[in-house]
Structure formats: structure tokens, C-alpha cells
C-alpha distance (Angstrom), angle and dihedral (degrees) to the residues before:
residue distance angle dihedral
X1 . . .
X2 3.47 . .
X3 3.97 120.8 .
X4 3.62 100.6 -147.1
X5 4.14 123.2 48.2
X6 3.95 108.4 -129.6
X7 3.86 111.1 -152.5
X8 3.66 115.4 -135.6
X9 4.01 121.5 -166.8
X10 3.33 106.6 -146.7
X11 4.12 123.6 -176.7
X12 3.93 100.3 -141.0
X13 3.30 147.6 11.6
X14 3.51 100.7 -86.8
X15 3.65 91.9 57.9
X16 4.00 88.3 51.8
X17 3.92 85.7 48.3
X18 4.08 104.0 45.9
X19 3.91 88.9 41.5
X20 4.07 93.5 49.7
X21 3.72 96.9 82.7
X22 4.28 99.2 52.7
X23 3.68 108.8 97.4
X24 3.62 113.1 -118.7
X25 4.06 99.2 26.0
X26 3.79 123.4 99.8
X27 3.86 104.5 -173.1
X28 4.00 116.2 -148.7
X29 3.68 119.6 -169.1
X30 3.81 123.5 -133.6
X31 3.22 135.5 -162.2
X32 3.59 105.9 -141.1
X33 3.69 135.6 -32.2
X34 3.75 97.6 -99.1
X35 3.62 87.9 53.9
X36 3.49 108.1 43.7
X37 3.80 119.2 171.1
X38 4.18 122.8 -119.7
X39 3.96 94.1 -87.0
X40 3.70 92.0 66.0
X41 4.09 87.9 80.8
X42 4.32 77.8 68.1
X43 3.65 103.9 36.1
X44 3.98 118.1 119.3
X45 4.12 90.6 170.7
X46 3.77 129.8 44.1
X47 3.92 128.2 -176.5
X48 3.43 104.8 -153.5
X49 4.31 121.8 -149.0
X50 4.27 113.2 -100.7
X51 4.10 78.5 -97.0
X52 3.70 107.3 39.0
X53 4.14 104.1 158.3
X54 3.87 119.4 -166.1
X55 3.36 99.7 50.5
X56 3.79 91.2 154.7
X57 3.52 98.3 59.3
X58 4.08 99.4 43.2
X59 3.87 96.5 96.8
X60 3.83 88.0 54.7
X61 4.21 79.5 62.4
X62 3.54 102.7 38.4
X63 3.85 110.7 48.5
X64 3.43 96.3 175.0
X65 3.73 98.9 50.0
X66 3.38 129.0 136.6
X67 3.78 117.0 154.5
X68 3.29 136.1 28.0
X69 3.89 118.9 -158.6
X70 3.62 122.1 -163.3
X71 3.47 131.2 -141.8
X72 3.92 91.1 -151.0
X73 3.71 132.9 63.1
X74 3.48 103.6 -125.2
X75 3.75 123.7 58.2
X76 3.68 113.4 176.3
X77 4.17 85.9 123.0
X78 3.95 86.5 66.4
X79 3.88 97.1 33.1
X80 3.88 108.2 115.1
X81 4.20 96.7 0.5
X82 3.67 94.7 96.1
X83 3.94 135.9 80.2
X84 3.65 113.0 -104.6
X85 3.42 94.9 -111.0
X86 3.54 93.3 65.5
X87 3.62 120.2 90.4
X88 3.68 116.2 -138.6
X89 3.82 114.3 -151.0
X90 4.05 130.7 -174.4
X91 3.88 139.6 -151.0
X92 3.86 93.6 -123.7
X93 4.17 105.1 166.1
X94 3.80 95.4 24.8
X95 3.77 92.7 89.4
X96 3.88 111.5 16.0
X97 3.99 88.5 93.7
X98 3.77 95.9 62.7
X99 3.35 95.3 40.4
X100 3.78 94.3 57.7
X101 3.68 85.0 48.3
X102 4.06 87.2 53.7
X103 3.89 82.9 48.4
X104 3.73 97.8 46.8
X105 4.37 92.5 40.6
X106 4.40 80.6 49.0
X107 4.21 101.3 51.1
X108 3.92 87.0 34.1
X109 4.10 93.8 51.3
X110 3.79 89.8 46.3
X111 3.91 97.0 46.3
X112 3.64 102.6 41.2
X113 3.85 80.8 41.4
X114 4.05 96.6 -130.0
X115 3.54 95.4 165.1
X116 3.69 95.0 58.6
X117 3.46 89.6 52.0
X118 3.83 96.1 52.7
X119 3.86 88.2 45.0
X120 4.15 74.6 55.0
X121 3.56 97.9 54.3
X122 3.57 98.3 43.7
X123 3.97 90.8 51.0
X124 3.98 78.3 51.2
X125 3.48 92.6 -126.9
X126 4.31 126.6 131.7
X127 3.59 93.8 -129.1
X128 3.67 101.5 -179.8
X129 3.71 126.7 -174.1
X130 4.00 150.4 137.5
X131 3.38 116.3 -91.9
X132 4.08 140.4 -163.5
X133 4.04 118.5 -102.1
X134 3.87 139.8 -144.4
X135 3.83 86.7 -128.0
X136 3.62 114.4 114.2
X137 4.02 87.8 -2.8
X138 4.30 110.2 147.5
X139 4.08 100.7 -131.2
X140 3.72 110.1 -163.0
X141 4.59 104.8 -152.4
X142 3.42 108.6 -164.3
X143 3.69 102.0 -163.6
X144 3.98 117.9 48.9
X145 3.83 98.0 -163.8
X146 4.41 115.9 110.8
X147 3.77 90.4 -65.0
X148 3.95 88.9 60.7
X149 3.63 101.8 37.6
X150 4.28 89.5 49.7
X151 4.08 83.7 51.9
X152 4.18 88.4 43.6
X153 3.46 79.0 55.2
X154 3.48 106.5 40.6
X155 4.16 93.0 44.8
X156 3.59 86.2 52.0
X157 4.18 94.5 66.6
X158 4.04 84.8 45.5
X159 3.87 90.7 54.6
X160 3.63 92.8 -115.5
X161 3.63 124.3 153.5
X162 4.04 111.4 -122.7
X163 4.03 136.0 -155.4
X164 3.43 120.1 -170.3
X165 3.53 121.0 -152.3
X166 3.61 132.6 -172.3
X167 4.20 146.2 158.4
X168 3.42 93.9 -73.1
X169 4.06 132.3 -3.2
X170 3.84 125.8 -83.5
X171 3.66 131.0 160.7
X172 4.03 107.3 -50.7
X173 3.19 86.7 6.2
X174 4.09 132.5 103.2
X175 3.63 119.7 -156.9
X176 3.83 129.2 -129.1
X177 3.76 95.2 -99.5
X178 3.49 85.4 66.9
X179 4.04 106.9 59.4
X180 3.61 99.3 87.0
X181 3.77 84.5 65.7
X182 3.70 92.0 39.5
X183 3.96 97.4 47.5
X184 3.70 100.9 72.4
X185 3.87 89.4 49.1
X186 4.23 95.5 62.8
X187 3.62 136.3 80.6
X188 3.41 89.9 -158.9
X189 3.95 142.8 22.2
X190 3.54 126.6 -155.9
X191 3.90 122.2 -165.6
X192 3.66 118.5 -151.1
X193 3.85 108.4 147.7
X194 3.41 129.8 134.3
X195 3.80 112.4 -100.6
X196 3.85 113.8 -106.6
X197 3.70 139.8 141.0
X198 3.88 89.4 -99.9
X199 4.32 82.8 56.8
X200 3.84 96.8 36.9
X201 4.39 97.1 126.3
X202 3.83 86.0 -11.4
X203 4.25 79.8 157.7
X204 4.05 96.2 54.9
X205 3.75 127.5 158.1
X206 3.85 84.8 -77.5
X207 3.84 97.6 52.8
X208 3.67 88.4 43.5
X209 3.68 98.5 58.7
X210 3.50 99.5 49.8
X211 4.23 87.0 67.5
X212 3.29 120.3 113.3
X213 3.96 113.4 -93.3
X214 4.09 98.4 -95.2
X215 3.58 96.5 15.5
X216 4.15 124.2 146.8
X217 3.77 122.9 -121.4
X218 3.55 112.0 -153.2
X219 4.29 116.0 -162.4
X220 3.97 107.1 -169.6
X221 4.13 90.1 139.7
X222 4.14 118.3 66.3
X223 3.59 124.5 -41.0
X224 3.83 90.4 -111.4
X225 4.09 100.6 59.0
X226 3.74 78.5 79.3
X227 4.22 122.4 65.3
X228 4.03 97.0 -134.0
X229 3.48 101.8 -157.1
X230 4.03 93.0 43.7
X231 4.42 87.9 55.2
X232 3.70 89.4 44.4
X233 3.80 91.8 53.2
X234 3.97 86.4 45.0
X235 3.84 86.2 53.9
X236 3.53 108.4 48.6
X237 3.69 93.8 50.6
X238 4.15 83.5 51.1
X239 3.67 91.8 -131.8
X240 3.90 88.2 123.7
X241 3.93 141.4 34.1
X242 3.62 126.2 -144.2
X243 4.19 153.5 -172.2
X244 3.42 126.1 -169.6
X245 3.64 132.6 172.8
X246 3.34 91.7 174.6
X247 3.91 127.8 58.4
X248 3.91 148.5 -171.4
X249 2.67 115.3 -106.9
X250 3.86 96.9 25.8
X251 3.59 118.5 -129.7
X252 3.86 92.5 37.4
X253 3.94 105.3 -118.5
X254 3.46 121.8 -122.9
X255 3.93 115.1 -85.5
X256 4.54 88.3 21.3
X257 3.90 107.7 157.8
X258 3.50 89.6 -135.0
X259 3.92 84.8 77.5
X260 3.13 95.2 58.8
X261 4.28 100.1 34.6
X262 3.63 111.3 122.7
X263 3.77 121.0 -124.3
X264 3.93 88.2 33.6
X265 3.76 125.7 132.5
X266 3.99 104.5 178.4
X267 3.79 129.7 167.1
X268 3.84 120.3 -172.4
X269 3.58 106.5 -107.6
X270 3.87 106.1 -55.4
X271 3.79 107.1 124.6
X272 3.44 90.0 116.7
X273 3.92 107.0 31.8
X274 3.65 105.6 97.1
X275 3.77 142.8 116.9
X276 3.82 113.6 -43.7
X277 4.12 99.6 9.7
X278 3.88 90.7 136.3
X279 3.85 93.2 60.6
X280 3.65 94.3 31.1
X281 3.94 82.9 65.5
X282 3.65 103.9 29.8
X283 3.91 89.1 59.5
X284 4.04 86.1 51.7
X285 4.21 84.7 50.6
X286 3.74 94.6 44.7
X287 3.68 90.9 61.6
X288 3.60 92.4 41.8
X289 3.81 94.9 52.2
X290 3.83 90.2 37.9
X291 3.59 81.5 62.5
X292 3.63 102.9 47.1
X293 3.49 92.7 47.4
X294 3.96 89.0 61.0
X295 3.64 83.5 56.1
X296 3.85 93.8 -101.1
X297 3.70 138.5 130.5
X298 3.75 113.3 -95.4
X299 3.82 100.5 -123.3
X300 4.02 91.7 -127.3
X301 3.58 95.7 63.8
X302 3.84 119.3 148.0
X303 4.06 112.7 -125.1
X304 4.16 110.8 176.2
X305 3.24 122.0 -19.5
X306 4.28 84.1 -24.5
């Protein structure tokens, strides 16, 4: 057992529930974080909401911070707005599995052309036709963290052909230096990096045109791995095809070409928002707590830019 209780603000009830069984934690919910309940004045970990704002200001509130856990995978909102003495933790491998599936649902819609038939169905008319297949398709992953090895694993059992891509090389896996080599060689590309200033527009104008003719851009990172204006151009001449579930700007405003952009299938930001995400990523924050409390590292701490 652990001598000293560690106060964890958590903002639900599942949070209060997956935390209640780690010796050594009491979890207390809060509302929001300008309205924090009388336990914050202990609290050395806080889970913050999907949508937490003032991130700047929450050490001022929490003097005895000293982690902050996430409930999302990516944390380039929290990157560089805390203290250094607070540890900054994420939810990597609560949400790469549904993403893949968004990934998998995305390149399978477009090449066995479901949306045309729906459009077909609703016009009532039996619009019959051949269409392309994932089958022996070459899908280029840049990004090699869980997200990428669930899709590895997921184009595998569709008899896809995958390349993983990451930072630097490793066994199985190419390095960034290499994808203007490996570009021209894929039939589709699938972006699933973390977002950081070294991936801010990493597919620009110049990444873009060295696609294959008909090839599928897939966005399941942060709106602004991708230059906007350089895939729009790309789609209105039809050279390329593309998904996003993520966009920049994010909401889409009101009148955006990318509404309008033919060859597009975009969703607003739901890859992950399915069935079962709270417990998904409270059993990833149970084992990061569980470790903290032991007086460990949680193993998805951010270092850098992460």
C-alpha cells in the first residue's frame, strides 16, 4: 500500500470509477477548471475534459501539480503551456484502433465507390458498375506509432501492401528522408503523425505532387500536417483523391472550398468518437496513474515536441 494518498482530478465519472481500484489514488471529479472543487489545493494529477481551455493559467490553480494526463492522444494544445515541473502525459493506444477503423471505413468507401452508389439509390436509380479494390493496393503510413501499427495490421487482413514511416528509420521501418522516394511508389498515403513544428504542412505543394496520378490522401493526424490550399488545388484538377477527418482551419467556415472539392470524403473530427472511447482511455490512464503513484514514469510521457 502506498503511504501517501495522491489526489487525482478527474472530469467524469468514469475517471472517478477506473481510478477507484489503484492503491494510493482518491479520484475527485470537477466540473471544470474555472470551478475547481476544494481538493484541487491537494491535487498532484489532473485529467483534463477533451476541451479543457486555460491551460496556461492551471498551475496558478493547482499548486501542487505535477502531471497532467490526457484523455486524448495528441497533445500539441498542452505542449509548451506548462511549468517544467509538470509532467505532461498522453493517452497513446486508447484511440489508435478506431481510428484505423475510420481509416480502413474511408479508403474502402472511396474505392469500392459507396458513396456514389448511395447518391444512386437516393436518385432511385440501379446504377451498376465495376469498381477499384483495396486488394493488392501499396498504402504508404507516415507515422509508425499505435495508430500505424493497428492500420499495418488492419491493411494486412484486406491484402493491402503497407509502408511504415516514421522520424527516423528502424527495422521495418523507413525514415522521413526517405518519402520523396517512397511517394511515387503508393496508391495511397495515410497521415497519422503526431502534430509538431517539424510536421506543421509536412504534405505541401511539393509532397503533393510527387503522388501518384489518382492516388488517395488520407488526414487522420491535425488539420495542419496537410497545406490546405496546396490539396485543394490537387483536387480540383482531379489529379488526387482524398479523406480527412480532420481540417484547417477546424470547424470548416461557411462557404470553405474544401466543401465543395471534388474527390473529397471528409468527416469533422470523429475518427476516434465511437462506442466505448471513455474506457478505451481510462484503462490507458489507470496504468499510467498506477504508475505514477508507485513513483514511476508513466510510459506515455511527452519529452520535446513528443
Amino acid at each position: 500500500m502506498c503511504a501517501v494518498t495522491i489526489t487525482v482530478l478527474v472530469p467524469d465519472h468514469n475517471g472517478v470509477d477506473a481510478l477507484a481500484g489503484i492503491d494510493g489514488v482518491r479520484a475527485v471529479q470537477f466540473t471544470s477548471l474555472t470551478d475547481l472543487p476544494p481538493e484541487a489545493a491537494e491535487a498532484e494529477v489532473l485529467i483534463p475534459d477533451f476541451l479543457s481551455s486555460d491551460k496556461a493559467t492551471v498551475a496558478e490553480r493547482l499548486p501542487r501539480l505535477r502531471l497532467v494526463q490526457l484523455l486524448t492522444a495528441g497533445a500539441e494544445a498542452w505542449v509548451g503551456k506548462l511549468p517544467g515541473h509538470i509532467m505532461l502525459s498522453t493517452c497513446s493506444g486508447a484511440h489508435g484502433g478506431s481510428t484505423a477503423e475510420w481509416v480502413m471505413a474511408s479508403l474502402l468507401s472511396i474505392y469500392r465507390d459507396l458513396r456514389e452508389f448511395e447518391d444512386s439509390r437516393r436518385a432511385g436509380a440501379w446504377s451498376s458498375h465495376m469498381t477499384d479494390t483495396l486488394q493488392g493496393k501499396r498504402v504508404l503510413v507516415v507515422g509508425a506509432g499505435d495508430l500505424g501499427r493497428q492500420l499495418h495490421r488492419k491493411l494486412d487482413a484486406f491484402d493491402a501492401h503497407t509502408t511504415l514511416v516514421a522520424r527516423s528509420a528502424r527495422d521495418g521501418v523507413h525514415g522521413l528522408d526517405e518519402l520523396a522516394e517512397l511517394l511515387p511508389e503508393h496508391d495511397a498515403v495515410v497521415l497519422v503523425v503526431p502534430m509538431t513544428p517539424a510536421t506543421h504542412h509536412l504534405a505541401d505543394a511539393a509532397f503533393l505532387s510527387k503522388m501518384r496520378d489518382g492516388a488517395v490522401l488520407v488526414n487522420a493526424a491535425r488539420g495542419p500536417v496537410v497545406d490546405t490550399d496546396a490539396l485543394v488545388a490537387e483536387l480540383v484538377s482531379g489529379r488526387l483523391r482524398a479523406a480527412l477527418d480532420v481540417t484547417d482551419p477546424e470547424p470548416l467556415p461557411a462557404g470553405h472550398p474544401l466543401w465543395t472539392a471534388p474527390g473529397l470524403l471528409l468527416t469533422p473530427h470523429v475518427a476516434g468518437s465511437c462506442t466505448g472511447v471513455h474506457q478505451r482511455a481510462y484503462a490507458v490512464i489507470a496504468r499510467q496513474i498506477a504508475l505514477y503513484a508507485a513513483g514511476k514514469e508513466p510510459e506515455n510521457l511527452v519529452r520535446g515536441d513528443y
